[in-house]
C-alpha positions in Angstrom: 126.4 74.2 102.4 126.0 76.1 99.2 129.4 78.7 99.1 130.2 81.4 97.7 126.5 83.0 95.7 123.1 82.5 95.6 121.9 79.7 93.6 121.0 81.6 90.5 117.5 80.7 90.6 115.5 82.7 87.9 112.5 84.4 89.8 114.0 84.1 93.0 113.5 86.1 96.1 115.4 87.9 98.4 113.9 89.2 101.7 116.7 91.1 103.3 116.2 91.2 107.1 119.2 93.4 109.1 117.1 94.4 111.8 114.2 93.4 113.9 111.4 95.6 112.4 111.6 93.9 108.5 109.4 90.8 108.3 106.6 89.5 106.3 103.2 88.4 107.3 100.9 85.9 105.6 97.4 86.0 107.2 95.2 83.4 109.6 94.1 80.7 107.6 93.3 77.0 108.1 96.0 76.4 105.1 98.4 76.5 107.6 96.8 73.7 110.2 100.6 73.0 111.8 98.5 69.6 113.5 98.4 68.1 110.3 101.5 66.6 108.1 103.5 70.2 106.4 106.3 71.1 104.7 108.2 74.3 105.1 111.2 74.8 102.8 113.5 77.9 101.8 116.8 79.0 101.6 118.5 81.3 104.3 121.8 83.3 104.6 122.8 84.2 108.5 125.0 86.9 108.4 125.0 86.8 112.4 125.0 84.6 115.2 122.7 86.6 117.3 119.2 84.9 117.6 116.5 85.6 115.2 113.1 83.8 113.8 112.8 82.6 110.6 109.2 81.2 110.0 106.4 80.5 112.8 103.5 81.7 114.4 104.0 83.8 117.8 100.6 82.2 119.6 101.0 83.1 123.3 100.6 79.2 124.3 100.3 76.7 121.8 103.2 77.8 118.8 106.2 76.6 116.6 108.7 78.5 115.0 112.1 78.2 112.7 115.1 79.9 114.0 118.8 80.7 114.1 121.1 80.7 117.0 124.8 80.5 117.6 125.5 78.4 113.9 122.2 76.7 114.9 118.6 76.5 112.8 116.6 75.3 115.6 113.0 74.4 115.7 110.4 75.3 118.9 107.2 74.2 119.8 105.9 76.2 122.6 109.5 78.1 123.1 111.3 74.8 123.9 113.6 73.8 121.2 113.1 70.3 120.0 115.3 69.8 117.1 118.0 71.5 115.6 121.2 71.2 113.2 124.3 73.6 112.3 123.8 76.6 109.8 127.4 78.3 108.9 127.4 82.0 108.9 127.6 83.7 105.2 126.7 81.0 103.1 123.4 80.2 101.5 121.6 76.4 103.4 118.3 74.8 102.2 116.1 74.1 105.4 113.0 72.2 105.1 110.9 71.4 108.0 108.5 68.1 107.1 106.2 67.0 109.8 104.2 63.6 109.1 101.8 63.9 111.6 103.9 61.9 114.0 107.3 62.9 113.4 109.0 66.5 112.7 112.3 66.0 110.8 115.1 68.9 110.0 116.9 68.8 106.9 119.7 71.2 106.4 121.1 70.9 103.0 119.2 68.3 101.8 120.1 65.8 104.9 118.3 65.2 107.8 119.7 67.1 110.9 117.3 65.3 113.8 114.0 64.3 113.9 111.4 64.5 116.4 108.8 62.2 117.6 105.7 63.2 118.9 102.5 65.3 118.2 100.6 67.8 120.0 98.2 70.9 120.0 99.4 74.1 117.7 97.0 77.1 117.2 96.5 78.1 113.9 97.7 81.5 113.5 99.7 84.6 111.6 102.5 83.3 109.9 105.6 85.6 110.1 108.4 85.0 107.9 111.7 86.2 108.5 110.8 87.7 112.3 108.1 88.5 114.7 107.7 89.9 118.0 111.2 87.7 119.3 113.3 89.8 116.7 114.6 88.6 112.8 116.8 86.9 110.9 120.0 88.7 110.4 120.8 87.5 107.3 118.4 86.6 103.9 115.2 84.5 103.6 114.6 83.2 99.7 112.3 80.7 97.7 109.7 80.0 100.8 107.4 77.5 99.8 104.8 75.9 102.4 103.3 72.5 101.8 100.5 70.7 103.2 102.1 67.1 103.3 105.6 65.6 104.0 107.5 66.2 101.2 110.6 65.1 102.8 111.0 62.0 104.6 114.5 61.3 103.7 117.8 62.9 102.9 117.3 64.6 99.2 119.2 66.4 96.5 119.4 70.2 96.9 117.2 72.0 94.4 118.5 73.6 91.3 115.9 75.6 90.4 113.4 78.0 91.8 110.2 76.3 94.1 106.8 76.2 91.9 103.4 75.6 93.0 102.8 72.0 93.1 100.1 70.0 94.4 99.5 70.9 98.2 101.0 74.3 97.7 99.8 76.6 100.7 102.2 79.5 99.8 105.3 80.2 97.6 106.8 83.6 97.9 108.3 84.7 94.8 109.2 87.9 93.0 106.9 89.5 91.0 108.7 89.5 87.4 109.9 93.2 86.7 109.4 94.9 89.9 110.7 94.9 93.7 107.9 93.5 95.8 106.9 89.8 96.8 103.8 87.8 95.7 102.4 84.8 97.0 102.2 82.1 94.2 100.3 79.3 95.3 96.8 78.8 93.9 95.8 80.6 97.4 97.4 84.0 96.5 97.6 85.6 99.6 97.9 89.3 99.7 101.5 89.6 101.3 
């Protein structure tokens, strides 16, 4: 648990997220094939226990998605929860989601909450960031950086600085220098 401020990452974002219409979208692309090995990592802030998504895709039968609940980042595949560690309200964690291709692991703070063995069908679809059709985050989203291998396989020191685009990058939301709006860093450059 990080207390008290933000990590004072220079270039860091902030996606504030009171209420269930503010979210982000990143478009359909095969970058984001959830049936191969990923990483998703950011930094989040619940300011509320109610239940709100985080990261995912909303496909109607085959999805996965990042949430918080009741001091809880859980992660669902097809709306069944399958791994999940405690958040505290009001102060800043680091969650990364790795998945290896036959094992999904949580790390909360740089140590591993649960893992989950297993594989299975996702569809490829839009990725929402910070809510969707279930309802939002309550709270602050920062530093999202999407991966196409396991990064993480192991309990790890917290980051000190802000994410960059390294090999694999899929996405890497970050703060366009001198203005109020979000751009996707990663040598795809998604329109955001």
């Amino acid at each position: 648990t990080v207390t008290g401020s933000f990590p004072a990452f220079t270039g860091s974002i902030s996606l504030p997220n009171q209420s269930t219409a503010r979210y982000l979208t990143v478009p359909l692309s095969s970058n984001f094939n959830q049936n191969t090995p990923f990483t998703v990592e950011m930094w989040v802030y619940p300011s509320s226990n109610s239940s709100g998504y985080i990261y995912g895709n909303e496909n109607i039968s085959d999805c996965f998605s990042i949430l918080y609940q009741s001091g809880q980042i859980k992660v669902s595949k097809n709306y069944s929860n399958i791994i999940s560690g405690s958040a505290s309200l009001n102060n800043w964690h680091h969650i990364a989601l790795s998945y290896t291709g036959s094992s999904t692991r949580l790390f909360i703070d740089g140590t591993l909450a649960q893992t989950y063995s297993g594989s299975g069908s996702i569809v490829n679809d839009v990725i929402y960031v910070g809510g969707g059709n279930g309802g939002g985050l309550i709270g602050y989203i920062s530093n999202v950086r999407v991966l196409n291998y396991a990064l993480y396989t192991a309990s790890f020191s917290l980051p000190t600085q802000a994410p960059i685009s390294i090999s694999g990058t899929q996405l890497l939301l970050n703060l366009v220098s001198g203005s109020n709006y979000l751009k996707d860093n990663s040598p795809n450059n998604y329109t955001i």
